[in-house]
C-alpha positions in Angstrom: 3.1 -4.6 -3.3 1.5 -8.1 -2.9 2.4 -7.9 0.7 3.0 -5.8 3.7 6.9 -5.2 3.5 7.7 -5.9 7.1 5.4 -9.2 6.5 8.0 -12.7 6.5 5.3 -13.9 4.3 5.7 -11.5 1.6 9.4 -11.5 1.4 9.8 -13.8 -0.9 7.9 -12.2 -3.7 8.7 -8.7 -2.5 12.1 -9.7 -3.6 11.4 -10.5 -6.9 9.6 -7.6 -7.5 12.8 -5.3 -5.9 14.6 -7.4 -9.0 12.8 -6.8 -11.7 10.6 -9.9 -12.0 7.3 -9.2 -13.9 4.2 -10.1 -11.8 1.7 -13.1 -13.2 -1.6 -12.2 -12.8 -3.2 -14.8 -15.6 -2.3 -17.2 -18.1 -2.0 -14.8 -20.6 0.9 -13.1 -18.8 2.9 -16.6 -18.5 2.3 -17.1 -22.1 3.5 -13.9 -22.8 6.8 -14.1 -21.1 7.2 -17.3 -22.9 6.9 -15.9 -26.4 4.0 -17.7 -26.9 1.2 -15.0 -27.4 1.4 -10.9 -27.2 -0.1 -8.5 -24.7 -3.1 -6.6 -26.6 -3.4 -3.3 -25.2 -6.3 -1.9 -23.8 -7.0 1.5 -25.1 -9.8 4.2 -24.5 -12.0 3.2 -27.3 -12.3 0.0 -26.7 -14.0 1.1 -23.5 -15.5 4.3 -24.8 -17.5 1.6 -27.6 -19.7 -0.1 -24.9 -23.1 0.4 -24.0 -24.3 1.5 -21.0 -25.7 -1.9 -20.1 -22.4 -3.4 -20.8 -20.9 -1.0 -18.8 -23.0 -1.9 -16.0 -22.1 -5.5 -16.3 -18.4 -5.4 -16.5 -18.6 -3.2 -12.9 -20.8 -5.7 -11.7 -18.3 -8.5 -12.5 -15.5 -6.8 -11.5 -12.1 -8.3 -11.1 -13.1 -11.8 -9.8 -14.4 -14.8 -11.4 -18.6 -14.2 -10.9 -21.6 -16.7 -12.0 -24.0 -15.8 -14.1 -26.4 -15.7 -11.5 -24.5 -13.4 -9.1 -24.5 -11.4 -11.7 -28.0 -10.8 -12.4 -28.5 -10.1 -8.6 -25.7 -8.1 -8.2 -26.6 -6.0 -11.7 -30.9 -6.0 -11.2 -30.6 -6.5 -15.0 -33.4 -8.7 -16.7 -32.2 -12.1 -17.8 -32.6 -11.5 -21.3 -30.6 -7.9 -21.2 -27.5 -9.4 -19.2 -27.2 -12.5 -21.5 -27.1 -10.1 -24.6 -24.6 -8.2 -22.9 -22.6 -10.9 -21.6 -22.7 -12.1 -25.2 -21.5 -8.8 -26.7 -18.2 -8.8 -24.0 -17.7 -12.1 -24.5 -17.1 -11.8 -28.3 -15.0 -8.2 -28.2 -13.0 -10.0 -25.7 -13.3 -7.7 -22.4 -15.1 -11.2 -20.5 -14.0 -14.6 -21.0 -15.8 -18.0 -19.6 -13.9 -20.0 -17.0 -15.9 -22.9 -16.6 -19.2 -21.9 -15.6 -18.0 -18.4 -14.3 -18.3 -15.2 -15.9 -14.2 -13.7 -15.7 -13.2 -9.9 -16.6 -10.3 -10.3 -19.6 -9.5 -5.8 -19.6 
């Protein structure tokens, strides 16, 4: 639920979720409902392929937008080690840029 049910601020949306509204968590999602680009699906393998260190780094950044700095003190990880594996997400597509912070794609 995006908000508490007995919460006046969350009836609105709880009530297009009671009829059958999709949620919209990113832009992907609006440009999905809009036949404009498809969902890819996030399987196993896609996860089981990473290395440890990129492991690492995608629980460090977690579900919200991070720099590149928070990152390395959140992860410990030398500068040269995170930027490799921040490289390697980027380009399988599990981190994307948004502006100058770090954002978790799947």
């Amino acid at each position: 639920m995006p908000g508490p049910v007995g919460s006046a601020s969350s009836i609105g949306t709880n009530q297009l979720i009671s009829e059958g509204c999709a949620p919209c968590r990113d832009a992907d999602d609006v440009l999905v409902a809009l036949g404009l680009a498809q969902r890819t699906a996030v399987v196993a393998s896609d996860l089981a392929s990473l290395s440890d260190v990129e492991e690492e780094v995608l629980d460090q950044i977690g579900w919200s937008p991070i720099s590149f700095e928070r990152l390395i003190e959140r992860s410990g990880l030398p500068l040269g080690t995170a930027a490799l594996a921040v490289a390697a997400l980027g380009a399988s597509g599990h981190i994307g840029l948004l502006g100058d912070m770090i954002e978790r794609r799947r």
